[in-house]
Short mmCIF file of the C-alpha atoms (twelve columns), coordinates in Angstrom:
data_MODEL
# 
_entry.id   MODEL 
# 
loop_
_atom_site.group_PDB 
_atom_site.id 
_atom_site.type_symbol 
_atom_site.label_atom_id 
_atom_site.label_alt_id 
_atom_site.label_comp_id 
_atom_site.label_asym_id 
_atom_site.label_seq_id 
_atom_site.Cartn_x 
_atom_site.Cartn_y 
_atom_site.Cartn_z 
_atom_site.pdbx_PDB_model_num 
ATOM 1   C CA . UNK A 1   24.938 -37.825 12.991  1 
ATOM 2   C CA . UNK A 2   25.314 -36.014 16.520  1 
ATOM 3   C CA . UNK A 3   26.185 -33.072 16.919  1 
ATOM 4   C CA . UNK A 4   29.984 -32.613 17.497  1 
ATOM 5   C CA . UNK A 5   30.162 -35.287 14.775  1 
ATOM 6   C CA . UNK A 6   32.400 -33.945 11.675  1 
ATOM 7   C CA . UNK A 7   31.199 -33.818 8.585   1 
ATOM 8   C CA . UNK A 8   32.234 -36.629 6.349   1 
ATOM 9   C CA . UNK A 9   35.275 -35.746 3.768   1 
ATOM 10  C CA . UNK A 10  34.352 -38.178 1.140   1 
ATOM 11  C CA . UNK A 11  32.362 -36.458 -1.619  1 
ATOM 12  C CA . UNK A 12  29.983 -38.902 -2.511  1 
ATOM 13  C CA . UNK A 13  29.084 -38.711 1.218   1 
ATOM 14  C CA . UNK A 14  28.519 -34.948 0.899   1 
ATOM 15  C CA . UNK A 15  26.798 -35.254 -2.107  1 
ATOM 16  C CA . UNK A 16  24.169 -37.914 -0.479  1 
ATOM 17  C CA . UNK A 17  24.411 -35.440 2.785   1 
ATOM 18  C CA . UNK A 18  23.323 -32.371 0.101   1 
ATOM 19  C CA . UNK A 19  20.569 -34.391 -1.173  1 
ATOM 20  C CA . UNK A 20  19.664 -34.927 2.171   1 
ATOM 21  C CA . UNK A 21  19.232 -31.582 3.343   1 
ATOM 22  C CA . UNK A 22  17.285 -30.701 0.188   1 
ATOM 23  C CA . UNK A 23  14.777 -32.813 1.267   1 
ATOM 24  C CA . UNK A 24  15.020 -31.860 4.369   1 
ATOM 25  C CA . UNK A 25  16.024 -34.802 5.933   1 
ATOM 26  C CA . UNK A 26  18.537 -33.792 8.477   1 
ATOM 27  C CA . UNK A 27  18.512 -32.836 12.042  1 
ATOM 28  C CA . UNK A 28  19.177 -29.233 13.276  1 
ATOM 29  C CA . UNK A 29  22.627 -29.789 14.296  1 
ATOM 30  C CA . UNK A 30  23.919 -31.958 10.883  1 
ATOM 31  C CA . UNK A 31  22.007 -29.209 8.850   1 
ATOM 32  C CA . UNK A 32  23.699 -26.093 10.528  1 
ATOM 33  C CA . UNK A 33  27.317 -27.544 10.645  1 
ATOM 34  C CA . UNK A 34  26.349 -28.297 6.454   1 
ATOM 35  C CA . UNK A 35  25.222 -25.131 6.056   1 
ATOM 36  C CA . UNK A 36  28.589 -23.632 7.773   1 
ATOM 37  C CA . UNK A 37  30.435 -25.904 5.432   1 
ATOM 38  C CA . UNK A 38  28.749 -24.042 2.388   1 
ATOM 39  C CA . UNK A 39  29.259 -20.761 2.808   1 
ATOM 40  C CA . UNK A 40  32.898 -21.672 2.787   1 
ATOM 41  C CA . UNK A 41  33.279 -23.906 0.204   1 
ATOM 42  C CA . UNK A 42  31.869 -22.368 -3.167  1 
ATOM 43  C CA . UNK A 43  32.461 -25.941 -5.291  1 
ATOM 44  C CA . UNK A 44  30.392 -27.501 -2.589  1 
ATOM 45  C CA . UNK A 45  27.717 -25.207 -2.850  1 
ATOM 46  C CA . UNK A 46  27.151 -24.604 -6.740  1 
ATOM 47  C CA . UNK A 47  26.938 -28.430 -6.155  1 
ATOM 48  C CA . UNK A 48  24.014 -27.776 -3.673  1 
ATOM 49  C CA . UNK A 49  22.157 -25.115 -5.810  1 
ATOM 50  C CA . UNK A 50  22.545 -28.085 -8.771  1 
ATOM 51  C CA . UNK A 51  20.520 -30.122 -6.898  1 
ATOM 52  C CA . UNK A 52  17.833 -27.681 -5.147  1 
ATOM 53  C CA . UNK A 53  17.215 -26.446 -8.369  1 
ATOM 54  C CA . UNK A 54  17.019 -30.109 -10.174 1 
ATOM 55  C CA . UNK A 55  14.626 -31.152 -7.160  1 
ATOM 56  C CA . UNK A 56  12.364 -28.022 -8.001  1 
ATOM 57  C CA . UNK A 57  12.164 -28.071 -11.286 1 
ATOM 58  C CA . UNK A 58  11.088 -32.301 -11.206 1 
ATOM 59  C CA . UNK A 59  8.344  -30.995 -8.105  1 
ATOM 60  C CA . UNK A 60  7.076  -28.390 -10.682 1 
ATOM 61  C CA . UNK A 61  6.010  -30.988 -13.577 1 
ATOM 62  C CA . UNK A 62  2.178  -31.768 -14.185 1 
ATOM 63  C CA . UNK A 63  1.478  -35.264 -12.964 1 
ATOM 64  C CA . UNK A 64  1.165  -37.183 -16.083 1 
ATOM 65  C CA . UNK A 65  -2.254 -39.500 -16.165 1 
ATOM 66  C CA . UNK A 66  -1.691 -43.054 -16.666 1 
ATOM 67  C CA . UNK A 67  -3.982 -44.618 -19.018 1 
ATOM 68  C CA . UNK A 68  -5.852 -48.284 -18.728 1 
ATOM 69  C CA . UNK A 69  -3.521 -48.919 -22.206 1 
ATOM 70  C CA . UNK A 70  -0.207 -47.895 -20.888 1 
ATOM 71  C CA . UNK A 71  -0.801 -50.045 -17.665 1 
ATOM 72  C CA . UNK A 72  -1.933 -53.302 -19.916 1 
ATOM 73  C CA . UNK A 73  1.305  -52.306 -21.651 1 
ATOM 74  C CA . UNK A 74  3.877  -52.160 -18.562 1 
ATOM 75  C CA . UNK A 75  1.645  -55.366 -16.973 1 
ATOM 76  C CA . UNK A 76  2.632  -57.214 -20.294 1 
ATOM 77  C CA . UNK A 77  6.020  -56.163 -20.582 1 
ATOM 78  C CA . UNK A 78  5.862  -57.791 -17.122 1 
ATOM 79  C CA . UNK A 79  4.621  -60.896 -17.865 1 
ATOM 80  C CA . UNK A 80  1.748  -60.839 -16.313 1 
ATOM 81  C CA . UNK A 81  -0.956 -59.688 -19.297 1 
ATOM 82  C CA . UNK A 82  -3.830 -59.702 -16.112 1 
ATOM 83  C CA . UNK A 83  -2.054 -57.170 -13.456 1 
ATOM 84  C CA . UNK A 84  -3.986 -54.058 -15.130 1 
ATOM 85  C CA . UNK A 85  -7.389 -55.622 -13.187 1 
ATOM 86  C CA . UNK A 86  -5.230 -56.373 -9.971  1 
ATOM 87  C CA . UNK A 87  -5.117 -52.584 -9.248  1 
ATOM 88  C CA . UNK A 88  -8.530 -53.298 -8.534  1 
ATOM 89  C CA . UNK A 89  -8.159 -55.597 -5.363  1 
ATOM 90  C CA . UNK A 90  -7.222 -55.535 -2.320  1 
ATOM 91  C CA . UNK A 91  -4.443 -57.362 -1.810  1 
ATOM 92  C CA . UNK A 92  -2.861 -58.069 -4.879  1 
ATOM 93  C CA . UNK A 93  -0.334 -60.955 -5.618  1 
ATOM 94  C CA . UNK A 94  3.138  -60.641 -4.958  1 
ATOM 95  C CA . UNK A 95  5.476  -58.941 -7.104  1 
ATOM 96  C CA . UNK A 96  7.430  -61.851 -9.064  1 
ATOM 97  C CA . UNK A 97  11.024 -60.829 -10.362 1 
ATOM 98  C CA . UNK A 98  9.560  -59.900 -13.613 1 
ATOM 99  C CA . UNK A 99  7.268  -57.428 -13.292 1 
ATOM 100 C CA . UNK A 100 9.974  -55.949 -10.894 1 
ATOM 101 C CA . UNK A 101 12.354 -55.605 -13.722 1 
ATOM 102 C CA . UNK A 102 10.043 -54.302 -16.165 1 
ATOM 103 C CA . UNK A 103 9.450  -51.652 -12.705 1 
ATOM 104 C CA . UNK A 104 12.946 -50.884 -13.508 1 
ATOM 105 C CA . UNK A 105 12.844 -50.521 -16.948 1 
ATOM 106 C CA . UNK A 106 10.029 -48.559 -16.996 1 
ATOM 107 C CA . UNK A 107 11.573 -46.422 -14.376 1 
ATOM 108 C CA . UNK A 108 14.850 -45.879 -15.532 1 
ATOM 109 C CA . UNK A 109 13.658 -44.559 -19.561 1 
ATOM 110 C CA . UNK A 110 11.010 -42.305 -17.541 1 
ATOM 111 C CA . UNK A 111 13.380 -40.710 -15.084 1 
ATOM 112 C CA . UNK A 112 16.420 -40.160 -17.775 1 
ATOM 113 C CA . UNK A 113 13.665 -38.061 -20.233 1 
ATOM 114 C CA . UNK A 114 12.087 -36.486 -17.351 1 
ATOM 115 C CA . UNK A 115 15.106 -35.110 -15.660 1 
ATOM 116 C CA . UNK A 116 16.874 -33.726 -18.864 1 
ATOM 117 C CA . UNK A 117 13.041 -32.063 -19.805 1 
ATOM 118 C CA . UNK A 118 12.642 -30.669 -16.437 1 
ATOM 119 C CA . UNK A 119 16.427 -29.082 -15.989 1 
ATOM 120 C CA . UNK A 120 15.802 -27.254 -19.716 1 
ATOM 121 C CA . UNK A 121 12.270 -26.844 -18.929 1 
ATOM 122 C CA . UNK A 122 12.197 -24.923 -15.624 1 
ATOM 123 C CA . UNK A 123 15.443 -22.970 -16.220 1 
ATOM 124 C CA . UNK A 124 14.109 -19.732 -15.056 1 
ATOM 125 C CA . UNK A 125 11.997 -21.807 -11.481 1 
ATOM 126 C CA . UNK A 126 16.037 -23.262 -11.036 1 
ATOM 127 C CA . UNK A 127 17.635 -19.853 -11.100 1 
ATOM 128 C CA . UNK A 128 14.698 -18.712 -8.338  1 
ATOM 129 C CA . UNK A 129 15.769 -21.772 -6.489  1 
ATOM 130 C CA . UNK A 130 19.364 -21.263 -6.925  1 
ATOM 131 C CA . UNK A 131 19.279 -17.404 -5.071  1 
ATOM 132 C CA . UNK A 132 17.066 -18.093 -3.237  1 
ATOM 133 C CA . UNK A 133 19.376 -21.146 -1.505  1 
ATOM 134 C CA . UNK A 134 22.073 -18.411 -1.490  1 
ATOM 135 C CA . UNK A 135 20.228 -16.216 0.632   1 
ATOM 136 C CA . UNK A 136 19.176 -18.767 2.661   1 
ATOM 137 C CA . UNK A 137 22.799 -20.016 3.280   1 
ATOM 138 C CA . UNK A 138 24.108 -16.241 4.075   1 
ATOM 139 C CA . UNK A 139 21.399 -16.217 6.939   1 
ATOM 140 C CA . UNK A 140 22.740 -19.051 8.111   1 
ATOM 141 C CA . UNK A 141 26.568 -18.078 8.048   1 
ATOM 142 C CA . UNK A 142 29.044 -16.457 10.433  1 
ATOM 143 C CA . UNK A 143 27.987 -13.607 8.318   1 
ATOM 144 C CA . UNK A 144 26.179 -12.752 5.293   1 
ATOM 145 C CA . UNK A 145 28.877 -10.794 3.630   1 
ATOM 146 C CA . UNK A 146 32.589 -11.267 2.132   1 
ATOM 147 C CA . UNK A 147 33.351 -7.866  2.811   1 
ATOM 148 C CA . UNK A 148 32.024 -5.784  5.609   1 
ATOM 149 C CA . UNK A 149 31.424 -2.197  4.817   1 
ATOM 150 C CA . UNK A 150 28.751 0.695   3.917   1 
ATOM 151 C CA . UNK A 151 31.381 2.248   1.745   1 
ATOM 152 C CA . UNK A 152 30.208 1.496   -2.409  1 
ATOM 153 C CA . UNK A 153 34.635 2.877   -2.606  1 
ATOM 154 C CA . UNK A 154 35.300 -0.210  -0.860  1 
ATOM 155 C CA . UNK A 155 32.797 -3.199  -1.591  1 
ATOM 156 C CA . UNK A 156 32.852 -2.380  -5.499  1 
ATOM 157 C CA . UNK A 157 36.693 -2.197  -5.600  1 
ATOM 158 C CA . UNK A 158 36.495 -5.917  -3.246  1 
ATOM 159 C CA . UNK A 159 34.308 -7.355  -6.064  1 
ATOM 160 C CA . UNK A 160 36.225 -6.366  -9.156  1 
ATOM 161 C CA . UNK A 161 39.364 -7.754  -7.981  1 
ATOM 162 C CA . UNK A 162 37.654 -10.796 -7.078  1 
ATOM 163 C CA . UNK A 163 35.246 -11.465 -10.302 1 
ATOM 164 C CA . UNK A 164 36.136 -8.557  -12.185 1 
ATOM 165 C CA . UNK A 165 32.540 -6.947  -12.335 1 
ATOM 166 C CA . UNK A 166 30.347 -4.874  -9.833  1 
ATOM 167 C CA . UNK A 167 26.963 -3.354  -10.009 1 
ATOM 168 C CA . UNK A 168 26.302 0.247   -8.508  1 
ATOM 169 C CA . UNK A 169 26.880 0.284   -4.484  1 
ATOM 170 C CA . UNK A 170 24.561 2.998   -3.237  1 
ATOM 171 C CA . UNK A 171 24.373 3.314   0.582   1 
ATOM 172 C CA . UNK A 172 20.405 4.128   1.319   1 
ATOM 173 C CA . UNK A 173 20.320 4.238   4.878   1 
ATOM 174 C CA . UNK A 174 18.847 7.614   4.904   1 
ATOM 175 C CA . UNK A 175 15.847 5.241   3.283   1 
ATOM 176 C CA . UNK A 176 15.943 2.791   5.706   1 
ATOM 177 C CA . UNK A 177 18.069 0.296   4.246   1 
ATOM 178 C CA . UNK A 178 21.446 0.204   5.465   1 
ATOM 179 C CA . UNK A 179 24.737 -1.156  2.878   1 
ATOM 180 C CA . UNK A 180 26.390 -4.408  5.141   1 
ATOM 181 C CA . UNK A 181 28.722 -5.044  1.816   1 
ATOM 182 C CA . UNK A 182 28.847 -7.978  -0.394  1 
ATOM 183 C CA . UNK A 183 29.985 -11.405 -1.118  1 
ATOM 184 C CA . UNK A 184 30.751 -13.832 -4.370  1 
ATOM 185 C CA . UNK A 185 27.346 -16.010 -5.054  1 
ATOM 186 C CA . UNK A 186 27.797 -18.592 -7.010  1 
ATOM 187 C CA . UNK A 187 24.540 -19.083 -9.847  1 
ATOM 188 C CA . UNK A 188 24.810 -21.785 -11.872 1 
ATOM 189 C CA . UNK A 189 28.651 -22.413 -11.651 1 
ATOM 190 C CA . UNK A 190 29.113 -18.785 -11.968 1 
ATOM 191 C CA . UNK A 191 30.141 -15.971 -9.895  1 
ATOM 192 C CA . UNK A 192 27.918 -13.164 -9.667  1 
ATOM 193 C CA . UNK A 193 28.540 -9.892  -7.325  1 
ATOM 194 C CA . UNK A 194 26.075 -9.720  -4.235  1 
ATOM 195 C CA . UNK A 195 25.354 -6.786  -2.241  1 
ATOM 196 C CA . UNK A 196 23.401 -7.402  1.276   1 
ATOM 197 C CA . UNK A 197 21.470 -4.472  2.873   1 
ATOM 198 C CA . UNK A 198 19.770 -4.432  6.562   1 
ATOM 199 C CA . UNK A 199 16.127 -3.251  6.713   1 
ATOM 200 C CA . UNK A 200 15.062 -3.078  10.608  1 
ATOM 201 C CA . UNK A 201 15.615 -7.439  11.401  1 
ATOM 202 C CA . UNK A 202 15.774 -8.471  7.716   1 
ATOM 203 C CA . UNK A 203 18.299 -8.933  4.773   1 
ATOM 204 C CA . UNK A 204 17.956 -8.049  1.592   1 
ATOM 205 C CA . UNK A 205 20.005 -9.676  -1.061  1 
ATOM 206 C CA . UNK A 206 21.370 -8.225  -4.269  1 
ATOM 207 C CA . UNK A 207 22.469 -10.447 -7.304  1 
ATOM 208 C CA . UNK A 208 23.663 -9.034  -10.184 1 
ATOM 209 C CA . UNK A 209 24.916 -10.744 -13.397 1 
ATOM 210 C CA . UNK A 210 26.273 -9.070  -16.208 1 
ATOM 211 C CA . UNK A 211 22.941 -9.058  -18.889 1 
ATOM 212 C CA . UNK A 212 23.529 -11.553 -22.160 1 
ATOM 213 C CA . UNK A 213 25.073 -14.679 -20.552 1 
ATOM 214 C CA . UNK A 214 21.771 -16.629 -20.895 1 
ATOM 215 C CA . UNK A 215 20.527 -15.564 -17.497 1 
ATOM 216 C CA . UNK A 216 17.555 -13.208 -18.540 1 
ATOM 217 C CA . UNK A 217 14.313 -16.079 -18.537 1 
ATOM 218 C CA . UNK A 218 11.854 -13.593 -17.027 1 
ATOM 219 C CA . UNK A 219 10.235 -10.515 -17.849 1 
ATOM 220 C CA . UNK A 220 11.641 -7.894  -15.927 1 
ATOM 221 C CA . UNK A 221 10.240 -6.555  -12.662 1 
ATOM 222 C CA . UNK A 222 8.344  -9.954  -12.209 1 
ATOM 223 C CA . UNK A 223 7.937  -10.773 -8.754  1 
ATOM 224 C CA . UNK A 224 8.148  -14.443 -7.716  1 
ATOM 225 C CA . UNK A 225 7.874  -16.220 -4.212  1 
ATOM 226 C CA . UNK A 226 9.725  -19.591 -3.304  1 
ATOM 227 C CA . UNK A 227 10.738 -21.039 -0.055  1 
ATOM 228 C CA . UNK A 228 9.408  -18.313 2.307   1 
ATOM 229 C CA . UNK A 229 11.162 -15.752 0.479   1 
ATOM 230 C CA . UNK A 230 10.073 -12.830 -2.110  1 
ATOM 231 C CA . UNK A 231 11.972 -11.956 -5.015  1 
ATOM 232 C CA . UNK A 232 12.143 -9.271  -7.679  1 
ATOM 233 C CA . UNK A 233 13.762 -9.213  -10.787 1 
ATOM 234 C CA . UNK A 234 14.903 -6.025  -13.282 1 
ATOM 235 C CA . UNK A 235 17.756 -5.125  -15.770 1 
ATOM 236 C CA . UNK A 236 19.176 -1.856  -16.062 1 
ATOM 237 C CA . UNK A 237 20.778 -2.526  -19.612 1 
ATOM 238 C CA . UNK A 238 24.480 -3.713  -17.687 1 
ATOM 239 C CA . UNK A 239 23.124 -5.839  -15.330 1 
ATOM 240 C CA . UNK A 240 19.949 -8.427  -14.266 1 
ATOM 241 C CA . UNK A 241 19.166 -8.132  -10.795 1 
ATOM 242 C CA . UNK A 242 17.143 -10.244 -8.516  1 
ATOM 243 C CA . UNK A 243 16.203 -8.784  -5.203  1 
ATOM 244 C CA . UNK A 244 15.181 -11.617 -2.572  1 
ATOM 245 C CA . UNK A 245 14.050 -11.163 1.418   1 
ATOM 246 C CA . UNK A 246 11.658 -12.466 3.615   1 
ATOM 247 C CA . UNK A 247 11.152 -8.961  4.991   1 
ATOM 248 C CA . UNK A 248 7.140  -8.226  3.155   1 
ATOM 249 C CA . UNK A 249 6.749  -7.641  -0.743  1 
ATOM 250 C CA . UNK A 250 5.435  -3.691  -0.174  1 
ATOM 251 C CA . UNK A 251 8.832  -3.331  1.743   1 
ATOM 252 C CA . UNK A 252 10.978 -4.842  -0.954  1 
ATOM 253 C CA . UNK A 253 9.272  -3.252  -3.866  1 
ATOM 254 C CA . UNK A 254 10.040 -0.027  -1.858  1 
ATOM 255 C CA . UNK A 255 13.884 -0.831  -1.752  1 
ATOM 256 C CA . UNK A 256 14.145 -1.766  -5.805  1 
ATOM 257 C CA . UNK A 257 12.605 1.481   -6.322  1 
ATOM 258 C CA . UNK A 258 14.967 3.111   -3.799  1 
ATOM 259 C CA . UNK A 259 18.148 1.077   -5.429  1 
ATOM 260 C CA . UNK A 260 17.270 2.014   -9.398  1 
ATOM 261 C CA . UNK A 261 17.024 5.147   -8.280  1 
ATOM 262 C CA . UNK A 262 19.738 5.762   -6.564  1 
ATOM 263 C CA . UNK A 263 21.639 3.451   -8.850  1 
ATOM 264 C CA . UNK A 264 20.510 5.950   -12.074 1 
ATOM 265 C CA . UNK A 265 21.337 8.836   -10.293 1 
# 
């Protein structure tokens, strides 16, 4: 795909175009006219988040060792009782149309238990993923932000009519980090309230969700890393929030204090 090429409207194109870009796949000008497509279409990318955080919770499980009995096994299933030694050569003989099915087989019961284990598994690595992805997509946009203001009177009213919730607003500028406004994320095909301050070049992004919908998988105040980007997590009794920036983890851990702060008082 060129660029000036349009995006493809069939959905299992998009879908095999999401993949793509989770992997990386996709040239500069495909990815950024994806990436535009996102942060406009919130179906689209809760579908996107699905599969980033899928992909990273599969790249997080142990590497399972495969013992001389489960190969004689597979190579029997097969057909071919001898193909455990043939590891052992150099050029081993061709792959007949029954040990390619047995391949399958084998392939198809691992994946199915290994996919459902590593989704319930790594919940709390897919949530990381998942905001992570959504700050990633606001640096991306037109803008990072739904609604465009330093005024806590006007982004908190913008959220509750949208979503019907809002966390506390505070403008710290006189700290350094200046209230842009906020924007509907969507974690785990639901919509949480984000707030998106400016610290010198960087962003720093503020999810909230609403504490007791089966979000709260880490302690609180642990600080994680993924994908370039810092993150740090606390709960203020209403809320979970998850702070995430590439600006350095002193400077963030300076703005959560600065936010609870100014969020208690």
């Amino acid at each position: 795909m060129t660029e000036g090429t349009q995006l493809p409207s069939d959905p299992m194109d998009l879908r095999l175009l999401l993949h793509a870009l989770v992997d990386g796949e996709l040239d500069a000008a495909t990815t950024l006219a994806l990436e535009r497509r996102l942060a406009g279409d919130p179906a689209l990318a809760a579908e996107h988040v699905r599969i980033a955080a899928q992909q990273a919770a599969i790249r997080s499980l142990p590497r399972p060792a495969v013992s001389d009995a489960f190969r004689t096994r597979v190579a029997a299933l097969a057909g071919r009782p001898d193909a455990v030694v043939q590891r052992r050569l150099p050029h081993p003989a061709p792959f007949g149309w029954r040990a390619m099915a047995a391949s399958i087989l084998v392939t198809a019961v691992l994946a199915s238990g290994l996919t459902q284990w590593a989704v319930t598994r790594d919940a709390p690595d897919g949530l990381v993923a998942a905001i992570a992805s959504g700050h990633r997509r606001s640096l991306l946009a037109a803008s990072p932000v739904d609604v465009a203001s330093s005024d806590r009177h006007t982004v908190k009213p913008w959220l509750d009519a949208r979503i019907g919730l809002s966390p506390a607003a505070p403008d710290l500028a006189r700290d350094g980090f200046s209230l842009l406004g906020g924007r509907v994320e969507v974690i785990g095909d639901k919509p949480v309230p984000a707030l998106v301050y400016r610290h010198r070049e960087h962003l720093v992004t503020l999810v909230a969700a609403p504490q007791g919908n089966g979000t709260a998988s880490m302690p609180a105040g642990t600080p994680r890393s993924t994908g370039g980007f810092s993150l740090i997590r606390w709960a203020d009794g209403a809320f979970l929030y998850w702070a995430v920036s590439d600006t350095d983890r002193a400077t963030l851990e300076d703005f959560v204090r600065r936010f609870r702060a100014a969020a208690a008082g």
